[in-house]
C-alpha positions, 0 to 999 in steps of 0.5 A, spaced: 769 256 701 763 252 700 759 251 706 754 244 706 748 244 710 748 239 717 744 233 715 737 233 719 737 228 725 735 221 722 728 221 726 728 215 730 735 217 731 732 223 736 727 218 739 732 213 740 737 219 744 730 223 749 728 215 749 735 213 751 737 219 756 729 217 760 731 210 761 738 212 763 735 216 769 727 215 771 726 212 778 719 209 779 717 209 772 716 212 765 710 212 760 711 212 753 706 214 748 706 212 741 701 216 736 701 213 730 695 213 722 692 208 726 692 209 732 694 210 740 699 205 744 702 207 751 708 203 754 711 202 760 718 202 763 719 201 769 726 197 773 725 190 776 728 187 783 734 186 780 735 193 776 733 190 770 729 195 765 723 192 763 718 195 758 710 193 757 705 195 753 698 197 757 694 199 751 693 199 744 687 202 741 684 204 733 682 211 732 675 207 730 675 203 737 676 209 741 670 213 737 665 207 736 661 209 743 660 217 740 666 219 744 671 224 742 678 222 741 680 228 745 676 225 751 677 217 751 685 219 750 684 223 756 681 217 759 685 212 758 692 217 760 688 218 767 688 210 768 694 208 766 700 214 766 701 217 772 699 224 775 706 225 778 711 230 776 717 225 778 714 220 772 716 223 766 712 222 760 715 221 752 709 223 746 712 219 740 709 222 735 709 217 728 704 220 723 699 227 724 692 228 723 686 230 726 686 224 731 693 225 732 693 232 733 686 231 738 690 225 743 697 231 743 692 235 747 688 230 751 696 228 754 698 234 755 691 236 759 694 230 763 701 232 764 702 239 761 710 237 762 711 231 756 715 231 752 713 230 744 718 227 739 716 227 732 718 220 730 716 219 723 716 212 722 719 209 727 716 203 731 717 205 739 717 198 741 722 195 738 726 201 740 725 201 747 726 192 747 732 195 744 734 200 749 732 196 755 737 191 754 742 197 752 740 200 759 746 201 764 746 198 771 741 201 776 744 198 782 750 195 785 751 187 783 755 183 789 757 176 788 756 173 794 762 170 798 762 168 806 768 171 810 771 169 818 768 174 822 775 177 826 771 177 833 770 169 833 772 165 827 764 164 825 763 165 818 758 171 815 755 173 808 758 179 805 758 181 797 764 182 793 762 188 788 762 186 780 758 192 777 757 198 780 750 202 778 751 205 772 755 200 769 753 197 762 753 191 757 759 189 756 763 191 762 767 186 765 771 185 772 775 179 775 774 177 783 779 172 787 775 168 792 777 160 794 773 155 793 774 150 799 770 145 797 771 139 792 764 139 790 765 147 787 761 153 789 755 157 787 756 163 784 750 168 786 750 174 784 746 178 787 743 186 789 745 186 797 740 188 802 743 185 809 747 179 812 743 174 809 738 176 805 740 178 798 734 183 795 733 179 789 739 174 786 740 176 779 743 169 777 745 162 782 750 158 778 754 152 781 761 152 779 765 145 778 771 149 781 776 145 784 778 147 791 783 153 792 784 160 789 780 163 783 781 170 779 774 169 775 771 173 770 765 176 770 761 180 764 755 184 765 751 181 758 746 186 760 741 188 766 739 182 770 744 177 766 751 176 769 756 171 766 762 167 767 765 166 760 771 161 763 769 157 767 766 151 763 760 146 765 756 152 769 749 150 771 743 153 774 742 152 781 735 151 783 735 152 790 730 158 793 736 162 798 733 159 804 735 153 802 742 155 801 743 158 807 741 153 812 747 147 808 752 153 810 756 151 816 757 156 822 765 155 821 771 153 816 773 146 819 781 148 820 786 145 815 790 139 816 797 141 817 803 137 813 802 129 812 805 123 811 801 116 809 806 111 809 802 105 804 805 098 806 802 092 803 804 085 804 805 082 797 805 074 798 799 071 797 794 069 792 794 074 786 786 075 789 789 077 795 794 081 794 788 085 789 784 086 794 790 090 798 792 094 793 785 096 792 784 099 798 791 103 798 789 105 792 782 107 795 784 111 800 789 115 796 784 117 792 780 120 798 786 123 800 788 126 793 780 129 793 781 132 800 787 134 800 790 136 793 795 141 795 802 136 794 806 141 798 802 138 804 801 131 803 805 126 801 805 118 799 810 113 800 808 104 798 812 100 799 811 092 798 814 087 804 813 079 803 816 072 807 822 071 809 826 066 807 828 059 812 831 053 811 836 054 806 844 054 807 844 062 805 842 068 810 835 071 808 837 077 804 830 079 802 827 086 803 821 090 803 821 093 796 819 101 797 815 103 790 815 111 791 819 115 797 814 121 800 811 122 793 805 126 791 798 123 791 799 122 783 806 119 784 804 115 789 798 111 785 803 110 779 807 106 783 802 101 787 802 100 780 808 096 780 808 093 785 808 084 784 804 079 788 810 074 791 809 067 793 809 067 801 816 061 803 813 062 810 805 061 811 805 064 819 808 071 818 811 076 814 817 081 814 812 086 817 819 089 822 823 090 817 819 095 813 819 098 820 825 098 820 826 101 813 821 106 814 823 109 822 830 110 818 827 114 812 822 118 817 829 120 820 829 125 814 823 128 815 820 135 818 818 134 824 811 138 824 809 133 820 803 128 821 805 121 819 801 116 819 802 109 817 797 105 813 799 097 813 795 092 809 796 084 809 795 077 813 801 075 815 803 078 823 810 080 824 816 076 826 818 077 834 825 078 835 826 072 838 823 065 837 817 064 843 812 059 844 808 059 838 815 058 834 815 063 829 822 063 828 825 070 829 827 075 825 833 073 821 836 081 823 832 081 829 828 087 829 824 088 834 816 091 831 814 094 837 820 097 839 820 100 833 813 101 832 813 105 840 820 109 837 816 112 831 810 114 835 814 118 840 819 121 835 813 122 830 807 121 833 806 116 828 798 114 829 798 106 825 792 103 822 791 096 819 787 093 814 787 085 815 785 079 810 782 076 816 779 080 824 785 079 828 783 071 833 786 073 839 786 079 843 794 079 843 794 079 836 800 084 834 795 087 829 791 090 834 797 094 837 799 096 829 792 098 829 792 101 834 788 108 830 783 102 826 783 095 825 779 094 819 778 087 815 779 088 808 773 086 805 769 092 810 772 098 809 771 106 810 776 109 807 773 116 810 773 114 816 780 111 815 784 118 813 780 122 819 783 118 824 789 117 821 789 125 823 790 127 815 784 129 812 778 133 817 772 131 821 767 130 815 763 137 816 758 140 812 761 144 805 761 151 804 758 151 798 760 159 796 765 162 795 770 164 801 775 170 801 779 173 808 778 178 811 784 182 808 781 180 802 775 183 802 773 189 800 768 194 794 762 190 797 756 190 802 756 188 809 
C-alpha cells in the first residue's frame, strides 16, 4: 500500500479561508494587516447601510518611512494600530504575514501588544487586498432585502407600505427568488428594494428602478449579484429611478380608486358626409378606444361595439331599405379599432337628418343579450339629428319605420341604465335640439374634445387620481416581509 503525503495548503488558500470565515461573521468591523518585504498596510472592512462589505485601505507605510525619524519599528507599529485598530475585543484583527525578517518579526510583536488576540497567517505571496475585493463581493447577505410593496389595511381600506422578502441574511451571490405583485398602473411601477426599518422609511434603498410593466399580475425574478446589487433579469427596459423616498412617498395615494365593473361602449359614427368629416369622427372613436384600451386592458371587462348609420332615402317609388351598418358587436378594444377601419363615408341623400333612430333601434334590440350588470355606455358622433316618429312642424319627414328615438333612447336608460354622450360636427343651435337629450352625459363639439373626461362620465374608466407608482400585493397575499 502506498501511502502519499497531503499536499500543503496553497498559502493564500489559508488566508483566503480565516479571511472569508471573518467576513462572514464580524459586527461593527474587521482590521487587516498585511506585513510584507516592504512593509506595513492595514485594512478595513466594515458593512454599509445596506449590509453590503466594504473594505478600505487606512495605512500604507515603507520600513524606510516608519524608521526615518529614529523610531523603532516595534514602536511607530504600535502607534499606528492604536489609532487606526480598535481596542475592543468584539473586533477581530487578522495579521497577514507575507515575507519575514527583522522588521516583520518586530511589527508581529508591536500588534499583538495591542491586541494580544490576533490572529497570524503566514501568507507568502499573497496580495491581501485584491483578496479581500474578491471576498466582499463573495460575502453572503448581512441583512434582510424586501421589495417594497403598498397593501390595503383591512381596518379602513387605506393604503400602507410593507416589505415583501427577497433575500434573508445570509443569503449569497447567485440566489434567486420570485415575488407575485400587481402593478395598477399603465405607467409601470418602481421596484425598490430595500433593508426595512418602519412603515414608511426604509433604512437604506438598496436599488430603485422603474419597471415599464403593464398593468395586472407579475412573478418576478430577483437575483441577488451580490450585497447591495439586486437584479430583475426579465424585465426588459429597467431604468434607475432617481428620486429621493420622500418624494416617492408624497405622489402615493392614500387609497386604490375601485375598478369599474364590466362595461360597454357602443361606438356609433354618422357616415354621410364630406370624407374630411367623416375622418374627423373616426378620429375621435378611435381616440377614445385608445384611452379605454390603455385603462382598462382586461378584455374580459370591456367590451366595444361600431356601428356606422347614415341618410335615409326619400323621394323614390321603393321603400327605403337602408340600415345602420354594425362593423364589430361587443368586441375586445383591438377588435373594435380594426373594425372602425372598415368603415365608409356615405353620400348624405337628406341634408337635415340622419337614421340616428334606427341605430337606436338595432342597438336596444342587441343589448337585450346582454348581462345585466354591465355599464353600457353609448357614444354617438355625427352632424345630422334624428328623424321623429312623425312629421312636425320643422318637416323633417318621419322615420320610414317609425322609430320613435326618445322612447327608445328613455327605454335603454331604464333597462341598462344606458349613460349617452355626443360628439357633434357643430354645437347643438337650439335648447331643444335631440342632441342635448342624446348628450345627456356630454355634449362635445368634434373639434374640442377631452377623451379622458369622456370615458370617466361615461362611468367606464375611474376619476383620474393619483397613480400607485409600487408594487401592490393583497392582504391574503402578503407574507415573509416587514411591516
Amino acid at each position: 500500500m502506498h501511502h502519499f503525503a497531503k499536499p500543503a495548503e496553497p498559502a493564500e488558500g489559508g488566508l483566503r479561508g480565516e479571511l472569508a470565515e471573518l467576513i462572514a461573521s464580524f459586527r461593527e468591523r474587521l482590521a487587516v494587516v498585511e506585513i510584507d518585504a516592504a512593509g506595513i498596510r492595514v485594512f478595513e472592512v466594515r458593512a454599509d447601510e445596506v449590509g453590503a462589505t466594504r473594505h478600505t485601505r487606512r495605512a500604507s507605510a515603507k520600513w524606510s518611512t516608519l524608521t526615518v525619524s529614529g523610531e523603532e519599528v516595534v514602536d511607530a507599529v504600535h502607534r499606528i494600530a492604536r489609532d487606526l485598530i480598535s481596542a475592543d475585543e468584539a473586533d477581530p484583527v487578522l495579521i497577514a504575514r507575507i515575507a519575514d525578517g527583522d522588521e516583520q518579526q518586530a511589527a508581529l510583536r508591536a500588534l499583538r501588544r495591542w491586541r494580544p488576540s490576533a490572529r497570524l497567517v503566514e501568507a507568502p505571496g499573497a496580495k491581501v487586498g485584491e483578496l479581500l475585493g474578491e471576498l466582499a463581493a463573495e460575502a453572503p447577505l448581512r441583512q434582510t432585502y424586501d421589495l417594497i410593496v403598498a397593501r390595503e389595511r383591512a381596518q379602513d381600506g387605506r393604503l400602507e407600505l410593507v416589505g415583501r422578502r427577497l433575500f434573508g441574511a445570509g443569503a449569497r451571490p447567485g440566489d434567486a427568488t420570485t415575488v407575485a405583485v400587481t402593478c395598477t398602473d399603465a405607467g409601470g411601477m418602481l421596484l425598490a428594494v430595500s433593508a426595512w426599518s418602519g412603515p414608511l422609511q426604509p433604512s437604506e434603498l438598496v436599488s430603485a428602478h422603474h419597471a415599464p410593466l403593464p398593468p395586472g399580475r407579475h412573478v418576478l425574478r430577483a437575483v441577488l449579484e451580490r450585497p447591495g446589487l439586486v437584479r430583475f433579469p426579465e424585465i426588459p427596459g429597467l431604468q434607475p429611478d432617481t428620486r429621493t423616498w420622500e418624494e416617492v412617498v408624497t405622489t402615493l395615494p392614500a387609497r386604490l380608486q375601485p375598478a369599474p365593473g364590466p362595461g360597454h361602449l357602443v361606438c356609433a359614427i354618422e357616415t354621410a358626409g364630406t370624407r374630411e368629416e367623416f375622418e374627423a369622427r373616426c378620429h375621435w372613436a378611435g381616440y377614445v378606444i385608445d384611452v379605454l384600451a390603455e385603462r382598462r386592458p382586461d378584455p374580459q371587462q370591456l367590451q366595444v361595439s361600431v356601428v356606422g348609420y347614415g341618410t335615409h332615402v326619400y323621394g323614390t317609388r321603393r321603400a327605403d331599405r337602408s340600415r345602420p351598418a354594425f362593423a364589430v358587436w361587443s368586441a375586445s378594444t383591438g377588435q373594435a379599432r380594426a373594425a372602425l377601419e372598415s368603415l365608409r363615408p356615405t353620400t348624405p341623400t337628406y341634408p337635415h337628418a340622419a337614421q340616428l333612430e334606427d341605430m337606436l333601434a338595432e342597438v336596444s334590440t342587441r343589448l337585450l343579450r346582454q348581462p345585466a350588470n354591465t355599464r353600457t355606455a353609448l357614444l354617438t358622433i355625427g352632424a345630422r339629428p334624428p328623424h321623429p316618429p312623425r312629421s312636425g312642424l320643422d318637416r323633417v319627414p318621419a322615420c320610414p319605420q317609425r322609430y320613435d328615438w326618445l322612447a327608445l333612447l328613455r327605454e335603454m336608460e331604464q333597462r341598462h341604465d344606458l349613460r349617452s354622450a355626443v360628439i357633434c360636427d357643430h354645437p347643438p343651435a337650439a335648447p331643444t335640439s335631440p342632441w342635448h337629450r342624446l348628450g345627456s352625459t356630454a355634449v362635445f363639439r368634434v373639434d374640442a374634445v377631452n377623451a379622458e373626461e369622456l370615458a370617466f362620465r361615461l362611468g367606464l374608466v375611474s376619476e383620474p387620481a393619483k397613480a400607485l407608482s409600487l408594487p401592490f400585493v393583497s392582504q391574503s397575499e402578503d407574507s415573509g416581509g416587514r411591516n
